[in-house]
ZADO-1210 file (C-alpha; in nm, 4 decimals, padded with zeros to 6 digits):
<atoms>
<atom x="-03.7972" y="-02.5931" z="01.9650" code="UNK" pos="1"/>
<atom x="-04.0296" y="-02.7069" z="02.2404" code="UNK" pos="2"/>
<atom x="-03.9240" y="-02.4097" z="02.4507" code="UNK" pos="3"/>
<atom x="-04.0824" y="-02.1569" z="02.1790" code="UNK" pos="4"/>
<atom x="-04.3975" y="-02.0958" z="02.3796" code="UNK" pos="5"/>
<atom x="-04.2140" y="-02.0317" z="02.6629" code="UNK" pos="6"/>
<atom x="-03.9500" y="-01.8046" z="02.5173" code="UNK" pos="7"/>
<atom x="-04.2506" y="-01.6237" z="02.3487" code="UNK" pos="8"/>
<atom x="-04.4046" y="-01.6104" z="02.7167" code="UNK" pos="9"/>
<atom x="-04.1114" y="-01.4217" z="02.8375" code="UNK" pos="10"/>
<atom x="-04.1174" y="-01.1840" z="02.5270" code="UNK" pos="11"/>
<atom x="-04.4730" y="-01.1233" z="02.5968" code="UNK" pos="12"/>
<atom x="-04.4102" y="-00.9463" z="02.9452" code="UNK" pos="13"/>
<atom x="-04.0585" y="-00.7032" z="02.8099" code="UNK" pos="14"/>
<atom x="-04.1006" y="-00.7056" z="02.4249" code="UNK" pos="15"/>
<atom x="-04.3183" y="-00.7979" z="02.1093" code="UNK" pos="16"/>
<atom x="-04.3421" y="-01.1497" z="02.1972" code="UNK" pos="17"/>
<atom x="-04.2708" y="-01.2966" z="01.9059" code="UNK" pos="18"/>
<atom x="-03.8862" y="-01.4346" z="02.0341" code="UNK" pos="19"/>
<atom x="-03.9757" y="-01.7968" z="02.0770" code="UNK" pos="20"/>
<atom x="-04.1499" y="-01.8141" z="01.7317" code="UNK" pos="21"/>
<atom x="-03.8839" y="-01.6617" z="01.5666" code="UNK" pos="22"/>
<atom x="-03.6299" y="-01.8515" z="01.7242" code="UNK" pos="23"/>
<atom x="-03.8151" y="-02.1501" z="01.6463" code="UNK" pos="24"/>
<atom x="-03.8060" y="-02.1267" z="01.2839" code="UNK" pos="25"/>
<atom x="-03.4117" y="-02.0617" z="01.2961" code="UNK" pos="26"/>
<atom x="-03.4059" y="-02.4107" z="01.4282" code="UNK" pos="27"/>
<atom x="-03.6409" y="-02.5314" z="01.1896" code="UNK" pos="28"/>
<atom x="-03.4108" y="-02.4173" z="00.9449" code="UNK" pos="29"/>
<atom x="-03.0911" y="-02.5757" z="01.0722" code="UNK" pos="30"/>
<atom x="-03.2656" y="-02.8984" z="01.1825" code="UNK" pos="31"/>
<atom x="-03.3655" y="-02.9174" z="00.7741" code="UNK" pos="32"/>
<atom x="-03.0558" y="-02.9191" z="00.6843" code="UNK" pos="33"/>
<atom x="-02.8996" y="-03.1186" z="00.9858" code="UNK" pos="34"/>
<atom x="-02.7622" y="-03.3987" z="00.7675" code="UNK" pos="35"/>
<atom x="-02.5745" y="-03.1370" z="00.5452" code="UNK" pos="36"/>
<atom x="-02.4302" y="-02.9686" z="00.8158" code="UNK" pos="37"/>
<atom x="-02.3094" y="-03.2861" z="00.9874" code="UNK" pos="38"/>
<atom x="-02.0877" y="-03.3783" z="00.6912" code="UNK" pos="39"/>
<atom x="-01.9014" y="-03.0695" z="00.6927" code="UNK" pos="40"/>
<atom x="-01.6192" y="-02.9363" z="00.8927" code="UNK" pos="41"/>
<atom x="-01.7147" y="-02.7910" z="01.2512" code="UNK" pos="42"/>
<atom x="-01.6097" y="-02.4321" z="01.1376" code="UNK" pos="43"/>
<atom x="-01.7452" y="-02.4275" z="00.8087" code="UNK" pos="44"/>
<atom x="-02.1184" y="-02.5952" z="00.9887" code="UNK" pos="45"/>
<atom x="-02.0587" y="-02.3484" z="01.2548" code="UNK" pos="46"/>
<atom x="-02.0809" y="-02.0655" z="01.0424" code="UNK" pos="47"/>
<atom x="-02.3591" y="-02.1937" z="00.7871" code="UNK" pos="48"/>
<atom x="-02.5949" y="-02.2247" z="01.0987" code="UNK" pos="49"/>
<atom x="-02.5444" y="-01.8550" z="01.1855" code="UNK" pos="50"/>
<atom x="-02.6175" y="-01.7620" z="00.8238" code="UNK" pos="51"/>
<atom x="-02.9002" y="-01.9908" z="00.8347" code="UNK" pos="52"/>
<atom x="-03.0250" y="-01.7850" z="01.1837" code="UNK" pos="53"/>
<atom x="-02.9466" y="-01.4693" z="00.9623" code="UNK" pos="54"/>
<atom x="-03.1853" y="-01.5223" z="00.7620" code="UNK" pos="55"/>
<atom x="-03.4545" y="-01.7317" z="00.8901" code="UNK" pos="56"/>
<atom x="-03.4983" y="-01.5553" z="01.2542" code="UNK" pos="57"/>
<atom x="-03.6798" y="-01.2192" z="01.2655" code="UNK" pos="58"/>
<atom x="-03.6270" y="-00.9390" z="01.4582" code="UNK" pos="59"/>
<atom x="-03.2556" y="-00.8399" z="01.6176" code="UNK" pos="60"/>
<atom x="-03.2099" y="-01.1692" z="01.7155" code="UNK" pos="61"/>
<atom x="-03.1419" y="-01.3028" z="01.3851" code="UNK" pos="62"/>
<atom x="-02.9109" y="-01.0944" z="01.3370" code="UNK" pos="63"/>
<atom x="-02.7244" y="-01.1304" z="01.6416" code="UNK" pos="64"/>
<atom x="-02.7053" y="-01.5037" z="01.6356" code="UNK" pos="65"/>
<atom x="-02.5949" y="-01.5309" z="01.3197" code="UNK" pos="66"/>
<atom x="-02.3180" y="-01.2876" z="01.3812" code="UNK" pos="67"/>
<atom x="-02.2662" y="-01.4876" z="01.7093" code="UNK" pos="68"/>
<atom x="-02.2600" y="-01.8594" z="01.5257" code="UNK" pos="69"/>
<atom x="-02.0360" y="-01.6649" z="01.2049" code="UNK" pos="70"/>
<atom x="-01.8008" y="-01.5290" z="01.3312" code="UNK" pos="71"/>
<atom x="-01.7731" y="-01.8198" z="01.5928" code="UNK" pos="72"/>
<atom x="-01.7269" y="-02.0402" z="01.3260" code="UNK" pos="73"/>
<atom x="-01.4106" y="-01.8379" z="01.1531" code="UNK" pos="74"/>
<atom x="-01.2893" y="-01.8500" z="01.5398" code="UNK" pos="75"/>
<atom x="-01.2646" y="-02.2042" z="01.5317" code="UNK" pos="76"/>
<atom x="-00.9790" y="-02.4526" z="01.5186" code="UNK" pos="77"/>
<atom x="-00.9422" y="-02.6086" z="01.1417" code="UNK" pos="78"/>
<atom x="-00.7514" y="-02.9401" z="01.2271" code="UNK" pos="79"/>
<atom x="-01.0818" y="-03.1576" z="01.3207" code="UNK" pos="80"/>
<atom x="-00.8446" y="-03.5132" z="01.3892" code="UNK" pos="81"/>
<atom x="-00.9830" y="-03.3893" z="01.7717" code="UNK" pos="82"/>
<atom x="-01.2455" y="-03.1883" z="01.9563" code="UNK" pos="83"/>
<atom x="-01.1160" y="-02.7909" z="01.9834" code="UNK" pos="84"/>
<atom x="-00.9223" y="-02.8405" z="02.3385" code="UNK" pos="85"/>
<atom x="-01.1455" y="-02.5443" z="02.5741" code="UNK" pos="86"/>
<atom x="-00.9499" y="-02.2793" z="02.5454" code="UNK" pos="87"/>
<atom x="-00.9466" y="-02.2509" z="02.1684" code="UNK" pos="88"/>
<atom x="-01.3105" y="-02.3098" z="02.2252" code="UNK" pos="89"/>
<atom x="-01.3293" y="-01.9801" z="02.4440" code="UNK" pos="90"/>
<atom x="-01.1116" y="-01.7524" z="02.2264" code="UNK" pos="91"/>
<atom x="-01.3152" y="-01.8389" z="01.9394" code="UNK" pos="92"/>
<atom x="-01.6236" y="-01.7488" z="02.1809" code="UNK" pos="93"/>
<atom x="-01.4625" y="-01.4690" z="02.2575" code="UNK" pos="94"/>
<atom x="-01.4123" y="-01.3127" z="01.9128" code="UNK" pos="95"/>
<atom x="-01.8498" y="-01.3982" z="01.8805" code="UNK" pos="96"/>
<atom x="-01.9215" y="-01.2255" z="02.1840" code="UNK" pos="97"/>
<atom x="-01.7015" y="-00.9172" z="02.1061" code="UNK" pos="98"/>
<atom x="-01.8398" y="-00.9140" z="01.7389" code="UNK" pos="99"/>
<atom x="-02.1949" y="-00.9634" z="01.8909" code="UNK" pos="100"/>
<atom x="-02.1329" y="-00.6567" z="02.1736" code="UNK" pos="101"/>
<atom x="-02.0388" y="-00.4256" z="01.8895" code="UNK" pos="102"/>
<atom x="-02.3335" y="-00.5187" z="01.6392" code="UNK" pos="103"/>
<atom x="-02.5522" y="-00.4423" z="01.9791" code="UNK" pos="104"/>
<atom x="-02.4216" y="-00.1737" z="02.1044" code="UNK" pos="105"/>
<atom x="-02.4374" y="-00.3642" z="02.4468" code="UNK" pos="106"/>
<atom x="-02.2241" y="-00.4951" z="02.7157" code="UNK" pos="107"/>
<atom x="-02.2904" y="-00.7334" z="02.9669" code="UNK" pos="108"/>
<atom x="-02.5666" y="-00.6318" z="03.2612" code="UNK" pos="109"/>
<atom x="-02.7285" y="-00.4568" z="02.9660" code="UNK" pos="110"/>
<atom x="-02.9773" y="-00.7634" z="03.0036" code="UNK" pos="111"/>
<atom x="-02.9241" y="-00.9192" z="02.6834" code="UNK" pos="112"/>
<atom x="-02.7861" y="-01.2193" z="02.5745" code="UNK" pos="113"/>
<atom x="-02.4574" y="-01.1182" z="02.6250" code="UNK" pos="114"/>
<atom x="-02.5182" y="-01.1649" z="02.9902" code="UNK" pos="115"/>
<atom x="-02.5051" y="-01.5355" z="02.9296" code="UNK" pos="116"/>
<atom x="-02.2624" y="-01.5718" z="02.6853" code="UNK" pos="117"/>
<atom x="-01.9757" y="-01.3793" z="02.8753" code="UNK" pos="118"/>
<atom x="-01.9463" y="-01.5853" z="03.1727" code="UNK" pos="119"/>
<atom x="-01.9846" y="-01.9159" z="02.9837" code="UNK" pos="120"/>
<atom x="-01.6914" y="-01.7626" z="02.8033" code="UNK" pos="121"/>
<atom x="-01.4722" y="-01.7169" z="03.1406" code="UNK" pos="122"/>
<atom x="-01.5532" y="-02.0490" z="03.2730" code="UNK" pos="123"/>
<atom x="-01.4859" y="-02.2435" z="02.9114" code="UNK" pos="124"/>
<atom x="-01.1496" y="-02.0392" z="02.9770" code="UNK" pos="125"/>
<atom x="-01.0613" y="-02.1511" z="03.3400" code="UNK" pos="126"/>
<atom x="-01.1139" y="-02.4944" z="03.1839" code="UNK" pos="127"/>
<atom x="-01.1204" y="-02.7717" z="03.4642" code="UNK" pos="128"/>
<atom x="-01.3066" y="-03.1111" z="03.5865" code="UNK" pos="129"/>
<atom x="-01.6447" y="-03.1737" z="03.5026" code="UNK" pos="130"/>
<atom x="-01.6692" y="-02.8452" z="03.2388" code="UNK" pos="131"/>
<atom x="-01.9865" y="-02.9073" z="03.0590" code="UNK" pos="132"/>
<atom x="-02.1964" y="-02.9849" z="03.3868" code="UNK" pos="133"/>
<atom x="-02.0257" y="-02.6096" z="03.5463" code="UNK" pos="134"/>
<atom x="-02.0997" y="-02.4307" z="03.1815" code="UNK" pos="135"/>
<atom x="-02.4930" y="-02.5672" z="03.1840" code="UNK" pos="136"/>
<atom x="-02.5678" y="-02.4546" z="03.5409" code="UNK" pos="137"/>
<atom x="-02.3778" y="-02.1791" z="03.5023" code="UNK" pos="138"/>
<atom x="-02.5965" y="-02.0145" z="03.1659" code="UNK" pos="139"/>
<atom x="-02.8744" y="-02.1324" z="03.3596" code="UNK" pos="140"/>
<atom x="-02.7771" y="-01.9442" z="03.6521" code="UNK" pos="141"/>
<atom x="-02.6979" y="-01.6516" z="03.4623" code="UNK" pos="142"/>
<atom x="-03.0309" y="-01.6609" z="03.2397" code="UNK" pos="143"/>
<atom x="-03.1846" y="-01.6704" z="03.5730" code="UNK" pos="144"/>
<atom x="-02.9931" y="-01.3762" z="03.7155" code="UNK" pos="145"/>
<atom x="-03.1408" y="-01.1158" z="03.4070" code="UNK" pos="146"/>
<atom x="-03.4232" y="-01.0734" z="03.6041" code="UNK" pos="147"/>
<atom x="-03.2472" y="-00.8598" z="03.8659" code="UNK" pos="148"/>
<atom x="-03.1434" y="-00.6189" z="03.5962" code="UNK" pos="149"/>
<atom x="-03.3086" y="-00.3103" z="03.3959" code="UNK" pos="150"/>
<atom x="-03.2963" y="-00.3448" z="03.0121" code="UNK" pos="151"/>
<atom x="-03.1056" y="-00.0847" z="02.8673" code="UNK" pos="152"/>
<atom x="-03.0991" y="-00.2538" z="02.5027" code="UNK" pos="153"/>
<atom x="-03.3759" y="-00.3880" z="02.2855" code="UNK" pos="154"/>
<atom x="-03.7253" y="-00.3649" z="02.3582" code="UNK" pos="155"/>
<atom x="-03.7259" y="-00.4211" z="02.7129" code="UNK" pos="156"/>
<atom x="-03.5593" y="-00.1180" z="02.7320" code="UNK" pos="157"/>
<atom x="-03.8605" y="00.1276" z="02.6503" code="UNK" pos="158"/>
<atom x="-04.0198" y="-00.0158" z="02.9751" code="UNK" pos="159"/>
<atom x="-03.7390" y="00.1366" z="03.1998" code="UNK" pos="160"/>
<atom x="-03.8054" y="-00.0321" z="03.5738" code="UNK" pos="161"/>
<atom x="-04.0855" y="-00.2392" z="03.4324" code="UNK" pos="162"/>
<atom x="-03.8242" y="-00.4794" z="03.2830" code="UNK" pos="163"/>
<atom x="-03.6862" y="-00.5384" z="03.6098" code="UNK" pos="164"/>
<atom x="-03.8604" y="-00.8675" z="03.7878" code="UNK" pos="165"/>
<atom x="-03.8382" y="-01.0523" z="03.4345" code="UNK" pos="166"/>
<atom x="-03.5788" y="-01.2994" z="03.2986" code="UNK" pos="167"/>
<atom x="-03.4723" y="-01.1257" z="02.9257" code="UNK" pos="168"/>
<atom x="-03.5576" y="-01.3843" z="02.6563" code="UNK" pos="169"/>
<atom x="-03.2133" y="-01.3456" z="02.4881" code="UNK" pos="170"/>
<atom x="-03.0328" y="-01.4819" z="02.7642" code="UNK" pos="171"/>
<atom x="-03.2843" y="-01.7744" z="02.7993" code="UNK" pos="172"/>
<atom x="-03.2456" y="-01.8360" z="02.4663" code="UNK" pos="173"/>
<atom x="-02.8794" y="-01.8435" z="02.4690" code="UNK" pos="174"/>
<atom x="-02.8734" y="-02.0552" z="02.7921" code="UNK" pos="175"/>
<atom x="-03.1190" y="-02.3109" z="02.5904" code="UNK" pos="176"/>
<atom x="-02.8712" y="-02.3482" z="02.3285" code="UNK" pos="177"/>
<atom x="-02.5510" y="-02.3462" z="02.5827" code="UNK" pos="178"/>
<atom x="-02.7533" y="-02.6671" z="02.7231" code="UNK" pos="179"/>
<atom x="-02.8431" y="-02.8441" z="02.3780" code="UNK" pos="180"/>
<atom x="-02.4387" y="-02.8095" z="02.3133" code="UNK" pos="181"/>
<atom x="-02.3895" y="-02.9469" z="02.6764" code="UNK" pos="182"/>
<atom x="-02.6213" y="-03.2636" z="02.6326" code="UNK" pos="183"/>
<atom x="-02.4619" y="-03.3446" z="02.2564" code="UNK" pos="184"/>
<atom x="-02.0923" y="-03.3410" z="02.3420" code="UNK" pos="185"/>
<atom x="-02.2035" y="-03.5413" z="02.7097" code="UNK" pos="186"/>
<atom x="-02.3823" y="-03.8216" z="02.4489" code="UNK" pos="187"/>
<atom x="-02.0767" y="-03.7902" z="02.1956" code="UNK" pos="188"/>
</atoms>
């Protein structure tokens, strides 16, 4: 929540700039309801934070994470004795990123979120040493890397070449919440 203002920031310069507040009271939303979640099943919490985002976050975005969070939630492993091993983790991403590409009409380099999410994806599938340091810096990288590219979805994408130059506040967004999951399972 503290990077609202600064998700709104980057909304300001390619959209409406209201991104960071309405993201923010998503998270109000789940953090209300943190110590219900926590008691249920991963899947079933999974899923009742993207309907939570469905209805609490304006704009497209709400819609889009809480198809993202859903369906990654039905994706998910149901025997919870152990953390889902990473590449059950990144066919259940999977499914949420291809449900999320056909609610948007987008694909990655569209400058969306997407452009986050899909090479998280690929690198929670190569697996490997040291996987939640590589997934953090690489969402950040990628967040980063939306500058370089012209919107062609959303908002951003009424100001043509003007978007270029700007990092899309989707993909910040989902790089933010790429890192919160980092730092939790680290501490776990």
């Amino acid at each position: 929540m503290a990077a609202a203002d600064g998700l709104t920031e980057l909304d300001r310069r390619t959209g409406d700039g209201d991104h960071g507040a309405n993201m923010k009271l998503g998270c109000e939303a789940v953090l209300a309801q943190i110590e219900q979640l926590a008691r249920r099943p991963l899947p079933d919490a999974v899923r009742a934070v993207g309907n939570l985002l469905q209805m609490k976050v304006g704009g497209a975005s709400g819609p889009l994470y809480g198809t993202l969070f859903v369906t990654l939630g039905k994706g998910l492993a149901q025997d919870l004795e152990q953390a889902p091993a990473p590449a059950r983790m990144a066919a259940a991403l999977q499914g949420a990123i291809t449900a999320v590409q056909r609610l948007g009409r987008s694909e990655p380099g569209c400058k969306t979120m997407l452009d986050v999410l899909v090479p998280v994806q690929r690198l929670l599938a190569e697996g490997g040493p040291d996987l939640l340091t590589r997934i953090d810096a690489r969402a950040a990288e990628a967040a980063e890397a939306t500058a370089i590219l012209k919107a062609t979805r959303g908002r951003a994408a009424f100001l043509g070449d003007r978007s270029i130059g700007h990092v899309d506040p989707g993909a910040r967004s989902a790089q933010l919440m790429i890192a919160a999951v980092c730092s939790v399972l680290r501490d776990a």
